[in-house]
N, C-alpha and C positions, 0 to 999 in steps of 0.2 A: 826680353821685356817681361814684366813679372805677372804671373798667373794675376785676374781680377775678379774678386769674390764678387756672383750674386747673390744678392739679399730679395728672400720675399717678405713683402709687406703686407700686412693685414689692414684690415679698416680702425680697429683699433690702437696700432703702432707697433704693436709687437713685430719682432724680426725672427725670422730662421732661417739659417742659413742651409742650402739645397747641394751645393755644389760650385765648379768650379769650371769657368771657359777660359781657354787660354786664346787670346789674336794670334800669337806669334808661334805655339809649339802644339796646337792643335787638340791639344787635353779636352777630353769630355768626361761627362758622368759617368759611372758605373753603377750599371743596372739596380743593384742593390739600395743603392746612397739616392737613385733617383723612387724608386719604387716605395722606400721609407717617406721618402718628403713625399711623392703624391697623396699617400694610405694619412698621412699628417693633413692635409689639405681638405681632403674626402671628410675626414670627420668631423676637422673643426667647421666645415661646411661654409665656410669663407669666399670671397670673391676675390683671386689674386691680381693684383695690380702691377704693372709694368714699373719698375725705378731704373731712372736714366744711371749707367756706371760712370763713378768721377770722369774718366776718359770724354763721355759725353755724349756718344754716338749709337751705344747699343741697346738693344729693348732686352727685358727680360724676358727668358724664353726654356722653355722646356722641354728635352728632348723625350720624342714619339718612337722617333726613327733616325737614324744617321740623316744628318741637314736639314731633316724636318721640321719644325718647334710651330707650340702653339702657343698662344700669347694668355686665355685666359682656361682657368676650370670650369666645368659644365657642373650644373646645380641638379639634382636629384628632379627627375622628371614626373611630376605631378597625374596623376590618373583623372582620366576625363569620370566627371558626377555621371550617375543614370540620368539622362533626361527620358520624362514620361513621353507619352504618345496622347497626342488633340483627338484622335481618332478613335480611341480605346475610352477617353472622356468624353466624349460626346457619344458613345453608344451604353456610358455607364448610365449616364442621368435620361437618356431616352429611354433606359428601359425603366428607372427607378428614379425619379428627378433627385436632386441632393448629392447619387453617388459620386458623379461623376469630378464635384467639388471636394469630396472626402477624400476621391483617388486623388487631387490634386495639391491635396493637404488642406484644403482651407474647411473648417468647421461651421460657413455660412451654407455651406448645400444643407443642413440642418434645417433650413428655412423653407427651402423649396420639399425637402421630406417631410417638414408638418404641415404645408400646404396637401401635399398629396393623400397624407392618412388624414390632415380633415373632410378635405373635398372628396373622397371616396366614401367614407363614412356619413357624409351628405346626401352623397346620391344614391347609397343604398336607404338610407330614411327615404325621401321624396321619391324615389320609384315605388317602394311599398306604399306608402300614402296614396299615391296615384294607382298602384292596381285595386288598394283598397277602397277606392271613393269609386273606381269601375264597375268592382264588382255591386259596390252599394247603389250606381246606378242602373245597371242592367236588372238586378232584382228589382228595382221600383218602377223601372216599365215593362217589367211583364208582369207586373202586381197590378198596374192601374191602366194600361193601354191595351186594347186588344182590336185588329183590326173589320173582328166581324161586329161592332158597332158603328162603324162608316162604310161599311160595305154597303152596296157595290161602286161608290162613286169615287173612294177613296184607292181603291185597288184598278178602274181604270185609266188606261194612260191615255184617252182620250181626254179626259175632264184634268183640266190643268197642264202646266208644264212638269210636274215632278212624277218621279216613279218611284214607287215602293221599293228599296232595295230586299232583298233575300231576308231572311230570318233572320239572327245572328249578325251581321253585319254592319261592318261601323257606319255604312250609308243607311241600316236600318234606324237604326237607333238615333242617328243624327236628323235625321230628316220628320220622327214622329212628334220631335219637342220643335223645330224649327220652323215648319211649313203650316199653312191654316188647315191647306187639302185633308191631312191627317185628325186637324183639333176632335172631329165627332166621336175618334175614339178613347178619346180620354173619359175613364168612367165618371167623371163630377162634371160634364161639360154640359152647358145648358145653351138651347138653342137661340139665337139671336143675340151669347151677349159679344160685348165689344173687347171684352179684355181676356187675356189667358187666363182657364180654368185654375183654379188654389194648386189642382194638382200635377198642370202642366207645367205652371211656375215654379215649381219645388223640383222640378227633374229636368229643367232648364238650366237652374242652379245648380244642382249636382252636379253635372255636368262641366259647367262651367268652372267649378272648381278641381273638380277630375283634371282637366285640360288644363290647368292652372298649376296643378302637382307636376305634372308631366314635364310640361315647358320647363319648370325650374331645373327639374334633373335635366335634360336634353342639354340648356345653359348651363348646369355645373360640369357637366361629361365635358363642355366643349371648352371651358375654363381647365379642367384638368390637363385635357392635350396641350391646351396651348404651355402649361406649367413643364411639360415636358419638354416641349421644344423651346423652351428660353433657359430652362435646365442645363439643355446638351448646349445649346450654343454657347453659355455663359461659360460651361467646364473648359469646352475645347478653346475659348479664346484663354482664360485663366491658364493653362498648359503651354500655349501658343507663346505667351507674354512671355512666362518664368521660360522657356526652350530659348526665344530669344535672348532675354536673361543674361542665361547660363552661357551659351557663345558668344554674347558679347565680351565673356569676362573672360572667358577661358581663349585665350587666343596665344598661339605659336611663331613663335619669329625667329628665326636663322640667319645670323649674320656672318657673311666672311668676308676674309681679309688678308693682303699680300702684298710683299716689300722685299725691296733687296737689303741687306743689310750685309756690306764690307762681303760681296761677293756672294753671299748666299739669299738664296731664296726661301723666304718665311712665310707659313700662311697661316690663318686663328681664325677659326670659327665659333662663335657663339650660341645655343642652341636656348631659346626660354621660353616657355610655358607658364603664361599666368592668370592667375584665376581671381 
C-alpha cells in the first residue's frame, strides 16, 4: 500500500509538507525532516490544524517520541504583568493622601494632594491667628483686671459657687470675663450697673474670637485626617479592582486529549495563556 503524505495546514491555506506515515511498512520521520518543519511552525507562529488523509481515518500528528504524537503546537507562553499591592497603596496615601493613586497610576490622587497642601497650609494660618488673638487676650487682662480690686469677696470660696483658678490658667482667665463674682475687678467697673463694664465686654470678645481661631483649625486638622483615610482606602480599592483586572484576563488553561488510532495510542495537550 503506498506511503500517504501528511500535509500541514495553516489558517491562511498554505501547505507544507512535514513528512511521511506509512499504514502498511511502518516509515516514520526522520529526526532531521521533523525538527525542520517543527523550527518552520515555531516561527511562523501558527496554530496547526488536524487534515483528515484521503484514506479517511487518520489525524494529523507529529512525532515527540516513538508512538507518541501530538496533535497541536504550543503558542509562546505569555509573562504574567506586575500586579501592584492594595496594601503598599493604602499605606502610600495614609502617609501622603494622593500617593497612593499615583502608585496606582491614576493622576486623580493629584486632588486629594492639593487638598492636603491646602488644608495644612490652613491650619498653619488659623493656629497662628489663634495663638495670636491669645496672646492678645492674656495681655488685655492683666492690663485691665486685677484681683486685689475685688478682694476679699472675690478670692473667697465661701461667697459664691466659683473659685478663682491659679494665675496663668485657662480657668483663670476664663472665669474673670465670665462670672459676675470677679466683674469688681475690672478697672472701668462701676458699682450698681447692670451691664458688662466697656472693658470686660472687649475681652469677652477677644476671647471669643481666640476660641473661634482655634475651633477652625481643630475642624481643619480633623478634615485633613479624614483626607487621609479616604485617600488610602480609595488607592487600595483602585489596586484591588485593576489586580482583579489583571487575573481575570490572564487566565491558563490546559487541555488534553486521547484516542486510538488504527492500533496506537495518541495523546495532544493544549497549553494557553491569555491576557
Amino acid at each position: 500500500m503506498k506511503d500517504e503524505k501528511i500535509l500541514l495546514h495553516r489558517a491562511c491555506g498554505a501547505e507544507q509538507t512535514v513528512g511521511f506515515y506509512g499504514r502498511n511498512k511502518g516509515s516514520r520521520l526522520k529526526m532531521p525532516t521533523f525538527l525542520i518543519g517543527f523550527l518552520a511552525l515555531a516561527v511562523l507562529s501558527g496554530t496547526t490544524k488536524a487534515q483528515t488523509p484521503r484514506a479517511g481515518a487518520e489525524r494529523l500528528m507529529v512525532y515527540t517520541a516513538p508512538d507518541v504524537l501530538f496533535q497541536e503546537s504550543l503558542s509562546p507562553v505569555a509573562t504574567v504583568p506586575k500586579i501592584k499591592s492594595p496594601v503598599k497603596a493604602f499605606l502610600f496615601s495614609a502617609i501622603f493622601p494622593g500617593a497612593g493613586e499615583l502608585y496606582a497610576g491614576r493622576k486623580r490622587g493629584l486632588l486629594f494632594s492639593a487638598l492636603e497642601v491646602g488644608g495644612v497650609a490652613a491650619y498653619v494660618v488659623l493656629r497662628q491667628k489663634g495663638n495670636d488673638r491669645k496672646k492678645n487676650v492674656l495681655d488685655f487682662a492683666d492690663a485691665h483686671w486685677d484681683s486685689t480690686r475685688c478682694a476679699p469677696e472675690c478670692l473667697d470660696p465661701a461667697v459664691g459657687t466659683e473659685r478663682l483658678g491659679e494665675y496663668g490658667s485657662q480657668q483663670y482667665y476664663e472665669q474673670i470675663g465670665k462670672y459676675n463674682k470677679f466683674q469688681e475687678g475690672w478697672d472701668d467697673y462701676t458699682p450698681g450697673a447692670t451691664e458688662l463694664s466697656p472693658n470686660r465686654k472687649t475681652y469677652v470678645g477677644k476671647r471669643h474670637d481666640m476660641n473661634r481661631a482655634f475651633k477652625s483649625a481643630n475642624r481643619l486638622a480633623g478634615l485633613l485626617l479624614f483626607n487621609h483615610v479616604v485617600s488610602a482606602v480609595h488607592a487600595a480599592l483602585l489596586v484591588r479592582s485593576d489586580r482583579h483586572a489583571a487575573l481575570k484576563e490572564s487566565r491558563l488553561s490546559i487541555d488534553v486529549d486521547g484516542y486510538m488510532a488504527d492500533g496506537y495510542w495518541t495523546s495532544s495537550a493544549r497549553v494557553t495563556y491569555v491576557f
